[in-house]
VEXDREN-2710 file (C-alpha; in Angstrom, 1 decimal):
% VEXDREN-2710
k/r/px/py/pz
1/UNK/0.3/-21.2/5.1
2/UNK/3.9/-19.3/4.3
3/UNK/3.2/-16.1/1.8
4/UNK/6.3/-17.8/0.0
5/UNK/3.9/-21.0/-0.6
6/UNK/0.9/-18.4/-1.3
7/UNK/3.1/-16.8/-3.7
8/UNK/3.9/-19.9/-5.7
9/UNK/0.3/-21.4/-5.4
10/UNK/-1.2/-18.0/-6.9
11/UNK/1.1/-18.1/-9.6
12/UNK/0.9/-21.3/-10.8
13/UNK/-2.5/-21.4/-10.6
14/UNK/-3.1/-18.1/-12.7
15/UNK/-0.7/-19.6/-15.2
16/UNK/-2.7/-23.1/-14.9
17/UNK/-6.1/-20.6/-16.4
18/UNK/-3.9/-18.7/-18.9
19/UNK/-2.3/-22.1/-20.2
20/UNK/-5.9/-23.9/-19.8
21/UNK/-8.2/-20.6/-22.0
22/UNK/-5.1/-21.0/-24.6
23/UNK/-4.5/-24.2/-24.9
24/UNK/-8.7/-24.3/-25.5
25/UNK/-9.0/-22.0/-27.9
26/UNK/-6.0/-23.4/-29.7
27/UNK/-8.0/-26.6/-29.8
28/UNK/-10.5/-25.8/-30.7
29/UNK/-9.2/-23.5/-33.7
30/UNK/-7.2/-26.1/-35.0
31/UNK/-10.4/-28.7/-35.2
32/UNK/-12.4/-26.6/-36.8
33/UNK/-9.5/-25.5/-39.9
34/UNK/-9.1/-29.1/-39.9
35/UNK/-12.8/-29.4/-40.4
36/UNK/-12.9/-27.0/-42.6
37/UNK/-9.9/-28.1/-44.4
38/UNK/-11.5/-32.1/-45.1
39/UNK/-14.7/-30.2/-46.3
40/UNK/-12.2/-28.6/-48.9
41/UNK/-10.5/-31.7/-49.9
42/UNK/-13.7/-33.6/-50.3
43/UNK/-15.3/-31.0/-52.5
44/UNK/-11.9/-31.6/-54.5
45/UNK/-11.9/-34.9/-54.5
46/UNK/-15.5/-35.2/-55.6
47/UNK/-14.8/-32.4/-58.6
48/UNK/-11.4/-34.7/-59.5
49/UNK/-14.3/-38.3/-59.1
50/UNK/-16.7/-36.2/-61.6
51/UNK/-14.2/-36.2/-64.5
52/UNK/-13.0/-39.5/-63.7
53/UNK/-15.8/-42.1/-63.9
54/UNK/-18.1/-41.0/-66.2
55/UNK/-16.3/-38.9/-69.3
56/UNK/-19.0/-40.4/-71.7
57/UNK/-22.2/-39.5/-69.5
58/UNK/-23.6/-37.5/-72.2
59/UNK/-24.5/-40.5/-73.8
60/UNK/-26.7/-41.6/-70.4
61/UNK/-30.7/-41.3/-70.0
62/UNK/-32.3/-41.2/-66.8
63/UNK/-33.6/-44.4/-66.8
64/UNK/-30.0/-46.2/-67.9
65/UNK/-27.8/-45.5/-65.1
66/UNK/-26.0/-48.3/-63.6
67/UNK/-23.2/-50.2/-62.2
68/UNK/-21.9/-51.2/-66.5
69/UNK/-22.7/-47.6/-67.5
70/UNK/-20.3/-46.3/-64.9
71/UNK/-16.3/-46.9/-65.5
72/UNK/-15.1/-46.9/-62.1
73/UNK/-11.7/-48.2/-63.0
74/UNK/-9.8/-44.8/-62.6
75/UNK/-10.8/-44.2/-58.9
76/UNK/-7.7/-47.0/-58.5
77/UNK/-5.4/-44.1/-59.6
78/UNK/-7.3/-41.3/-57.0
79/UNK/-7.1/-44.1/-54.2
80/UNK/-6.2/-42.9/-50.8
81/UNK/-7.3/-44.1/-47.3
82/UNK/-10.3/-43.8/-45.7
83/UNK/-11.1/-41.9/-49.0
84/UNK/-14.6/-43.8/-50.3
85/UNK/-17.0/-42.9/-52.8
86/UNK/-20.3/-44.9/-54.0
87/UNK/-23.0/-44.0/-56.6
88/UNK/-26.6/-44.0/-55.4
89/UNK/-29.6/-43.8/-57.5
90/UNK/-32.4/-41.7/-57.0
91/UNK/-34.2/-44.5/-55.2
92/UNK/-31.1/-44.4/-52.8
93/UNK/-30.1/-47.9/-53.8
94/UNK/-25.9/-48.2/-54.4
95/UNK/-25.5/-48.7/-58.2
96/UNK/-21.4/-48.9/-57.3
97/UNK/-18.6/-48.2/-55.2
98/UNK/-15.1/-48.2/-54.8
99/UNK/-12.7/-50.7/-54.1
100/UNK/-12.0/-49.9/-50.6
101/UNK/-14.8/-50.6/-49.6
102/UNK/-15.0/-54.4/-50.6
103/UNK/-18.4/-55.5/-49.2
104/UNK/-19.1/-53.0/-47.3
105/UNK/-21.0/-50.0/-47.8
106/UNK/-21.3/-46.9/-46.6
107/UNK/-24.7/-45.7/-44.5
108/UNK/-26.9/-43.8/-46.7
109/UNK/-27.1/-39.9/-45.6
110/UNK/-31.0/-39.5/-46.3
111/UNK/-31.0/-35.7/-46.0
112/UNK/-28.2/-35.1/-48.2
113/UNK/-29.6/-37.6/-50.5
114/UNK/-32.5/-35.6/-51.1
115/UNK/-31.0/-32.3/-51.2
116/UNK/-28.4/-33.4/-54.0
117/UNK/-32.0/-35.5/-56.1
118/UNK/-33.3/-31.8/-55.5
119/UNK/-29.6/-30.3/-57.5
120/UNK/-27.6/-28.9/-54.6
121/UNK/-24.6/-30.4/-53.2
122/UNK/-24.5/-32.0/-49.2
123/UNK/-21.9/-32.2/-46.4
124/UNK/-22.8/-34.3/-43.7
125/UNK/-22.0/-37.2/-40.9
126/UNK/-22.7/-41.0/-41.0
127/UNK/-21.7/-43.8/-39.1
128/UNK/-20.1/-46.9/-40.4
129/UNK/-21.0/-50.8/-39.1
130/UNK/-17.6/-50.8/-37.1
131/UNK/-18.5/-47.3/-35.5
132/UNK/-16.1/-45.3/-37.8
133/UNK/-17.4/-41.7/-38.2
134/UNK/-17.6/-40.7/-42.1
135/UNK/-18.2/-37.2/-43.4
136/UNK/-20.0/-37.7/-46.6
137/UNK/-20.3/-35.1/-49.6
138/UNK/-23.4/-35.7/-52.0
139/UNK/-23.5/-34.7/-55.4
140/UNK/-25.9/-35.1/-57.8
141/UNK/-25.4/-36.6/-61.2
142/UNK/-27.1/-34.7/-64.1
143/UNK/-27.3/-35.5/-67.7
144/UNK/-29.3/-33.2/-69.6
145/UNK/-31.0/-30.9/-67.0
146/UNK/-31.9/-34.0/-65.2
147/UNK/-30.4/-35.6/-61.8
148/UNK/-30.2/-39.4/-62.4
149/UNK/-28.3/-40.0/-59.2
150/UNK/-25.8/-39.1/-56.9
151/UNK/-22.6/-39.3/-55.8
152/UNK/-21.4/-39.6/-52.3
153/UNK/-17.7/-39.1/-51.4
154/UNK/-16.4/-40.0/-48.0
155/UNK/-13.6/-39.6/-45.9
156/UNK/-13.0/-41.0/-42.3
157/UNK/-13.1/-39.1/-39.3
158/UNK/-10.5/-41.1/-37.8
159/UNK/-7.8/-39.1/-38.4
160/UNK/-9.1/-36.2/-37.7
161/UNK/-10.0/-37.5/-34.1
162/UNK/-6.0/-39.2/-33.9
163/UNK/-4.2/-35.8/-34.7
164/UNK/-6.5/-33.4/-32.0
165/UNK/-5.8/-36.3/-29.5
166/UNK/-2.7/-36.0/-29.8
167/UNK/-2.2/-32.3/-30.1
168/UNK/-4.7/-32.6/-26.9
169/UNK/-2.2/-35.0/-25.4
170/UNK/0.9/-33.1/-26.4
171/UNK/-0.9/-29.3/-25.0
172/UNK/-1.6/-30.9/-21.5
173/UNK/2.2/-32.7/-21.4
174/UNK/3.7/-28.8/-22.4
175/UNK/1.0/-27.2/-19.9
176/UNK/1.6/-29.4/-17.2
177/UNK/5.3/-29.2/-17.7
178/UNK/5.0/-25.0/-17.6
179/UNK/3.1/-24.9/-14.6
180/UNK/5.6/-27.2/-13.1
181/UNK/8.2/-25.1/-14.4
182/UNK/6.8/-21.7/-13.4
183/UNK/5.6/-23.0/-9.9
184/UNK/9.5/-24.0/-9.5
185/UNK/10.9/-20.7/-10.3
186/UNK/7.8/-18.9/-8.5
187/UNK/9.0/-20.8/-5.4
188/UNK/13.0/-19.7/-6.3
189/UNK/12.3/-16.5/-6.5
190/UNK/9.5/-16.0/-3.8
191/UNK/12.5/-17.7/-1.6
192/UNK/14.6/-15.5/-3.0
193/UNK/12.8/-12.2/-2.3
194/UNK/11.7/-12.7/1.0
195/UNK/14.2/-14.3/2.6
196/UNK/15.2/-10.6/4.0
197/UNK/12.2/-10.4/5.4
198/UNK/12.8/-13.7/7.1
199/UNK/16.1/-12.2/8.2
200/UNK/14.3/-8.7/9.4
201/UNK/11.4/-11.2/11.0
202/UNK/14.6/-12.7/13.3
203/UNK/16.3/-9.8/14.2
204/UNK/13.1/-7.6/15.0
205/UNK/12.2/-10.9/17.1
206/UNK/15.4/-10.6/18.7
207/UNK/16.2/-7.4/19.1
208/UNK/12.0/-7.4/20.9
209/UNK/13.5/-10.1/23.1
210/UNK/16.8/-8.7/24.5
211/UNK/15.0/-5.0/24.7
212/UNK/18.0/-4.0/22.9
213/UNK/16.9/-1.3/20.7
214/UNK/20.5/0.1/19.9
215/UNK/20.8/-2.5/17.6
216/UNK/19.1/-2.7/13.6
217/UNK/17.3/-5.5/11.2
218/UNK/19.4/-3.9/8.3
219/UNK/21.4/-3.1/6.7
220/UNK/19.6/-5.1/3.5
221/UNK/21.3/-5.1/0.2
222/UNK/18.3/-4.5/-1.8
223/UNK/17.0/-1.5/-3.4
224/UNK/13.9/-2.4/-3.6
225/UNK/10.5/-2.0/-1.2
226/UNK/11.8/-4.5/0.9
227/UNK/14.9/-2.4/0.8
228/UNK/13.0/0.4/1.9
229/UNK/10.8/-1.6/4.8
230/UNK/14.1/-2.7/6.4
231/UNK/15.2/1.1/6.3
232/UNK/12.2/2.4/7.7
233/UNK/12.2/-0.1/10.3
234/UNK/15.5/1.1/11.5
235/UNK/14.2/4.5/11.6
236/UNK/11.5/3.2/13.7
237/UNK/13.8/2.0/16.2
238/UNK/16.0/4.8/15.9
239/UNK/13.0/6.6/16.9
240/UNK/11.8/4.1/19.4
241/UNK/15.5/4.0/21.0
242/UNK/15.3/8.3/21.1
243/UNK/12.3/7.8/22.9
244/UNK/13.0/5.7/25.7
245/UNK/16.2/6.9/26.6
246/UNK/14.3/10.4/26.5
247/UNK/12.1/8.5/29.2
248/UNK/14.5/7.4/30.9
249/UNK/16.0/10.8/31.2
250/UNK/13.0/12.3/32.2
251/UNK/12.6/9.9/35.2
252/UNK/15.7/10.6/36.1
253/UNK/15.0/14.2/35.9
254/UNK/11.8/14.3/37.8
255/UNK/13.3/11.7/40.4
256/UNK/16.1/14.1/40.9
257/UNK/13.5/17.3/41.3
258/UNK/11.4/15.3/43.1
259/UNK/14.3/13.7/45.7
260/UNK/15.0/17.4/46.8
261/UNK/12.3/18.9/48.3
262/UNK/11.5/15.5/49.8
263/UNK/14.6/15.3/51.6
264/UNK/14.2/18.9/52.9
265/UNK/10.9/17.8/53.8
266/UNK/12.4/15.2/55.8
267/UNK/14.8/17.3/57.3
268/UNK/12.9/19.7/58.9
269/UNK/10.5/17.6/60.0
270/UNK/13.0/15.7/62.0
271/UNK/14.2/19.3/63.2
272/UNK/11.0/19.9/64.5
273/UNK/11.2/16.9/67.0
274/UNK/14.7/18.0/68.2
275/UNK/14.4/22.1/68.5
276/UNK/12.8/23.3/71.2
277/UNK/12.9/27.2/70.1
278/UNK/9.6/28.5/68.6
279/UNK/10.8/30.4/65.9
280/UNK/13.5/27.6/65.0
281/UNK/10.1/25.3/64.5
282/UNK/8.3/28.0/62.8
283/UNK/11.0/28.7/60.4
284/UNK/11.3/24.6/59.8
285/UNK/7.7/24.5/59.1
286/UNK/7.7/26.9/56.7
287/UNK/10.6/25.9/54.7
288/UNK/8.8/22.6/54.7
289/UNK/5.6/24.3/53.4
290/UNK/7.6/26.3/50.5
291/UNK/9.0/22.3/49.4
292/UNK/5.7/21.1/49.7
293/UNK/4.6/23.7/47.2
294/UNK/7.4/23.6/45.0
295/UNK/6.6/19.4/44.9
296/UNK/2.7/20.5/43.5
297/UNK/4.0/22.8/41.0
298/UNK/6.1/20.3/39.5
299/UNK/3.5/17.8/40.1
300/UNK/0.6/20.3/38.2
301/UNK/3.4/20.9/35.5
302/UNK/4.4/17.2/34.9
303/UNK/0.3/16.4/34.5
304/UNK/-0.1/19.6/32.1
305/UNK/2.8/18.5/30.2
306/UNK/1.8/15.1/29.8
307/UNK/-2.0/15.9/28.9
308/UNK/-0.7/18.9/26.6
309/UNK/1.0/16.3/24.5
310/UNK/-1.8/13.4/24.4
311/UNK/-3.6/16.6/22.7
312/UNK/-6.4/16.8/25.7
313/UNK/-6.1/20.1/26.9
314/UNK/-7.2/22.4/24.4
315/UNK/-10.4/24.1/23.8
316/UNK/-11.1/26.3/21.4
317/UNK/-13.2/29.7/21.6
318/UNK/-13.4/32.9/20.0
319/UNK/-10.7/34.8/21.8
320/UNK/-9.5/38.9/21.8
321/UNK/-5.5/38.2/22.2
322/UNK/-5.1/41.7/23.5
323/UNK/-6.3/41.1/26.1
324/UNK/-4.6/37.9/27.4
325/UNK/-1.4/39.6/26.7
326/UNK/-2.7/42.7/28.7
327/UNK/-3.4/40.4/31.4
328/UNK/-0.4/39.0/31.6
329/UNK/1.1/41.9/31.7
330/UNK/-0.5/43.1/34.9
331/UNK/-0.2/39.7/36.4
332/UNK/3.2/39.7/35.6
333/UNK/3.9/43.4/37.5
334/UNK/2.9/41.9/40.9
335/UNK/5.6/39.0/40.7
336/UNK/8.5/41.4/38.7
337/UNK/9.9/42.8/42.2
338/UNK/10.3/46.0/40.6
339/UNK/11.6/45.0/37.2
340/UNK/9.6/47.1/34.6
341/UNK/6.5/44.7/33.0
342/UNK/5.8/47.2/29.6
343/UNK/2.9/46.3/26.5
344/UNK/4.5/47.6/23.1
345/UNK/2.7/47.9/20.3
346/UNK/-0.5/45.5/20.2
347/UNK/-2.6/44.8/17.2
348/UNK/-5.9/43.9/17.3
349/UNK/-6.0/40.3/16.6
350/UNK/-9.0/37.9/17.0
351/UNK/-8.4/33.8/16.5
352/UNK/-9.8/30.5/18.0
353/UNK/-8.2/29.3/20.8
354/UNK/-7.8/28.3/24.6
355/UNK/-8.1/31.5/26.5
356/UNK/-6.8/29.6/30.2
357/UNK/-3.7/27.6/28.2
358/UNK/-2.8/30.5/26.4
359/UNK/-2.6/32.6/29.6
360/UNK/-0.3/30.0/30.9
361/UNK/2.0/30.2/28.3
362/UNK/2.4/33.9/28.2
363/UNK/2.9/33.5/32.2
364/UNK/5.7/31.0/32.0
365/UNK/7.6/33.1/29.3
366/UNK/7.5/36.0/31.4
367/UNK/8.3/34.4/34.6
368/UNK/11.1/32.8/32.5
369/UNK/11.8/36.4/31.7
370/UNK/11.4/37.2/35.8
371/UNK/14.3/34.8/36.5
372/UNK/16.6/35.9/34.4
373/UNK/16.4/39.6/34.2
374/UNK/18.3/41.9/37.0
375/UNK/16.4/43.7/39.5
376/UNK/16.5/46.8/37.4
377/UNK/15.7/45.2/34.4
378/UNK/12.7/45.7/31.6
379/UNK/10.2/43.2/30.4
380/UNK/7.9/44.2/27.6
381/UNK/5.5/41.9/25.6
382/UNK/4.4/42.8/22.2
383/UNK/1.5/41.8/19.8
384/UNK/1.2/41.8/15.9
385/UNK/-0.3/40.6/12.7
386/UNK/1.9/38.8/9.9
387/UNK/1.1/36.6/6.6
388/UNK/-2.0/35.4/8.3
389/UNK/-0.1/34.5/12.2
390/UNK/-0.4/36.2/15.1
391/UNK/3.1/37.1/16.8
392/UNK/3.5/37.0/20.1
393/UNK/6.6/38.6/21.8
394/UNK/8.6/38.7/25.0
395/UNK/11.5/40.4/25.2
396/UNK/14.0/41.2/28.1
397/UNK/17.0/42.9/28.7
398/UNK/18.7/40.1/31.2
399/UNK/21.7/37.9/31.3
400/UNK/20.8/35.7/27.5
401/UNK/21.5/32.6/26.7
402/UNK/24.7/31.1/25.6
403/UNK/24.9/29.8/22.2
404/UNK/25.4/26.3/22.9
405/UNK/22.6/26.2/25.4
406/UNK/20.2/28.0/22.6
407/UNK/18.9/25.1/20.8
408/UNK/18.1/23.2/24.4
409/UNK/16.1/25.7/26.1
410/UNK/12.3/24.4/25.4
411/UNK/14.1/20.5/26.6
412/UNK/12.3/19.3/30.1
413/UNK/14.6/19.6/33.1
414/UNK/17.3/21.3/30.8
415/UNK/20.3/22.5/32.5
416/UNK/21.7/25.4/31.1
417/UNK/23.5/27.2/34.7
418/UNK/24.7/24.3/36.4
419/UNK/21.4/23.9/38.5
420/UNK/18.4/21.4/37.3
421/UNK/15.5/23.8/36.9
422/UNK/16.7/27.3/37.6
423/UNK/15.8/29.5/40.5
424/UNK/12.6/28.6/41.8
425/UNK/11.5/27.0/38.9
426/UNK/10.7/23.0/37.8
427/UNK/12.4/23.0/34.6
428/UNK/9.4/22.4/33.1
429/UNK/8.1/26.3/32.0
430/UNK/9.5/26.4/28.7
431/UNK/8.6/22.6/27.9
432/UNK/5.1/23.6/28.6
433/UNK/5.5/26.7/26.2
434/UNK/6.3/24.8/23.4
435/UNK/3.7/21.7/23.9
436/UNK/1.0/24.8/24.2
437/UNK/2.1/26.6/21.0
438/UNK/2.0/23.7/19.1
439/UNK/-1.3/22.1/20.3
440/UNK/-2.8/25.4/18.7
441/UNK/-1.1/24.5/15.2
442/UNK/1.7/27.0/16.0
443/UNK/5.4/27.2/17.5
444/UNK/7.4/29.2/19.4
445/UNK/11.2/30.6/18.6
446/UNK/13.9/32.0/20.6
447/UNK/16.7/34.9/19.9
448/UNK/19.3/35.5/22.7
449/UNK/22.8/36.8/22.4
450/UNK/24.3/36.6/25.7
451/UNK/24.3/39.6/27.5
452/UNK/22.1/41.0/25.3
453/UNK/18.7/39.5/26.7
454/UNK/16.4/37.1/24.8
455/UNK/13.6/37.1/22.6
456/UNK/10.9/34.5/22.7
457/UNK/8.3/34.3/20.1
458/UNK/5.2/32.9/19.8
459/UNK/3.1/32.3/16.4
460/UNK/-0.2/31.3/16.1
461/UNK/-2.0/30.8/13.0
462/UNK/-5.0/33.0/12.9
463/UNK/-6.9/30.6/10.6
464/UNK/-7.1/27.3/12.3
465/UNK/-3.7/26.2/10.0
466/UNK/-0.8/24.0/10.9
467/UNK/2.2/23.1/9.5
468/UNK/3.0/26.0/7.6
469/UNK/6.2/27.9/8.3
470/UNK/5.4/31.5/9.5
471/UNK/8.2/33.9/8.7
472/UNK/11.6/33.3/8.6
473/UNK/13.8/33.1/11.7
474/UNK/16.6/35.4/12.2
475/UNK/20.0/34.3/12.0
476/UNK/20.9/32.7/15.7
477/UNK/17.3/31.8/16.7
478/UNK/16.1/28.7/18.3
479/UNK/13.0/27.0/16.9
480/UNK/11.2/24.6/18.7
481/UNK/10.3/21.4/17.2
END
């Protein structure tokens, strides 16, 4: 079933139960004021039928009541249909009636009989011969502190039972027609409304078909939700389109790393089976052996990466971050080839986090630094406390970065010198820096001016916290995000 025929269904049915409880209650309000309104008119017609008939009973006894002693006459004047009144005695027996009704006579109402013989007056129900239902009033008759009969005063039900069939009839003809109505324009507008989302539906079908992701469902006129679905699901495919032609860059990349030391691989190998000179086939092998090694390390760094951003490689521990930086400092002085590896100042800071990954990171920054600093150049790693983060720092004095290479430095395979990874390096070091900082809820920055060396900073919440802002960059940093 179509929402659109969901839509119309719910609403014509919730306006089939409001329409059905009013026109109820509307019913049966308006029977009972009619009820209550022939009551009325029957106690004044039975006040006006007093006056009327007997002006003279004064004169009567309680033994001389009858049909000769009564001047009925005037009721001609009061006469009105299905209006009927009779006299009974107190032995119930009909002493006279009116006209109307010729030889017939109206059932007896025994209980209010005897209530009105006992002085009060009666309302009640009776049913004619001919199956008409009569709502009677009895009232007694009393001359001189004594009830010598009563009188009954009826009026037909009839058309109290035509006009709420009708107003019955006419409430189901103006509720049916309403529901019709409403279901109608509940089906317009539901047509109305979603046929953008038809039109999305289509062109997300489409665009899933052709694997054509450049393309969008809107643009949609409407500002309204569905407005703001069909604008969202752009973004998504904005997002989705990002993605994979990230991917597809990133194949591309790691095909290209990967194609090198496979075809020096190759090479040598093939230049084992033609040289004959020892050290020619020692030298092969081991230029083989440095590609087959550079292949793992890209390999290892490729699987860290990707594990690092599924969120699986990070286990957190009490940790002393002194001394991980200290030891990465010393690690760092065997592979500096006499470039100065210096600790500045270094706070005392405690947090919980991965001991091995942070090690890692600190290691890649400063073989980062390595590469890029002269042979006489100075390395020195810092460590401080600020508005709850820890701050990590390595700084060198080497060749910087260039401004328009800034923002792209923590990018995988990123060339920034013409070459795809650097000297040495997979391309992947800094990638890996900025996966690792933010798995521990922090982020890294970068300040170079070119010439000048470069700064890379690390934060860290000390308290477990992500997603808060540390302190403000300086002017020509590089944040990763």
């Amino acid at each position: 079933m179509s929402l659109r025929l969901r839509l119309t269904l719910t609403y014509g049915l919730l306006l089939a139960v409001i329409v059905a409880v009013f026109g109820t209650v509307l019913f049966a309000s308006m029977e009972q004021a009619l009820r209550v309104e022939m009551d009325r008119r029957l106690q004044v017609r039975a006040s006006q039928v007093e006056l009327t008939i007997w002006p003279g009973a004064h004169s009567l006894t309680v033994e001389d009541i009858s049909a000769a002693s009564l001047d009925l006459s005037p009721l001609d004047a009061l006469n009105a249909p299905s209006l009927y009144v009779q006299v009974l005695g107190r032995d119930g027996s009909i002493v006279a009636h009116s006209a109307n009704l010729e030889q017939d006579r109206l059932p007896v109402d025994t209980a209010g009989l005897h209530r009105a013989l006992d002085g009060e007056r009666a309302l009640g129900d009776v049913y004619a011969d001919n199956g008409l239902q009569v709502r009677i009033l009895s009232v007694p008759i009393s001359v001189r502190g004594g009830v010598v009969g009563v009188l009954q005063v009826g009026q037909s039900r009839q058309p109290l039972r035509d006009t709420m069939q009708g107003l019955g009839v006419l409430l189901l003809f103006i509720g049916g027609v309403a529901i019709l109505v409403a279901a109608a324009v509940s089906w317009l507008v539901a047509h109305g409304a979603l046929g953008p989302l038809r039109t999305m539906s289509q062109r997300a079908a489409a665009i899933a078909t052709e694997g054509n992701f450049h393309r969008r469902v809107g643009p949609v006129a409407q500002k309204d939700e569905i407005g703001g679905l069909a604008a969202t699901v752009d973004n998504l495919l904005e997002t989705v389109e990002a993605t994979l032609l990230k991917h597809r860059e990133f194949v591309a990349d790691t095909s290209h790393e990967l194609r090198n030391p496979l075809l020096a691989i190759q090479a040598n190998l093939e230049l084992l089976e033609r040289v004959e000179d020892p050290e020619a086939r020692a030298e092969c092998a081991t230029e083989a052996a440095e590609q087959v090694q550079r292949m793992s390390r890209l390999v290892r760094d490729l699987l860290l990466l990707a594990h690092t951003e599924a969120g699986q490689v990070i286990e957190r521990r009490p940790l002393a971050l002194g001394s991980v930086v200290e030891r990465a400092a010393q690690e760092a002085r065997h592979r500096a080839d006499g470039r100065r590896v210096e600790i500045g100042p270094c706070e005392p800071v405690h947090l919980q986090a991965d001991e091995g990954r942070l090690s890692q990171m600190l290691t890649n920054l400063v073989d980062n630094a390595v590469q890029h600093t002269g042979p006489d150049g100075r390395i020195s790693l810092s460590l401080a406390r600020e508005d709850g983060w820890a701050r990590i720092r390595v700084t060198d004095d080497g060749e910087g970065i260039a401004p328009q290479h800034l923002a792209h430095v923590f990018e995988r395979f990123y060339r920034a010198s013409g070459t795809p990874s650097g000297a040495g390096g997979t391309g992947l070091g800094l990638a890996i820096v900025k996966h690792l900082a933010e798995a521990h809820g922090g982020k890294v920055t970068v300040e170079s001016e070119p010439g000048g060396g470069t700064t890379f900073t690390v934060w860290l919440p000390l308290d477990g916290r992500t997603g808060t802002s540390p302190a403000p960059r300086a002017a020509g940093a590089s944040e990763s995000r």
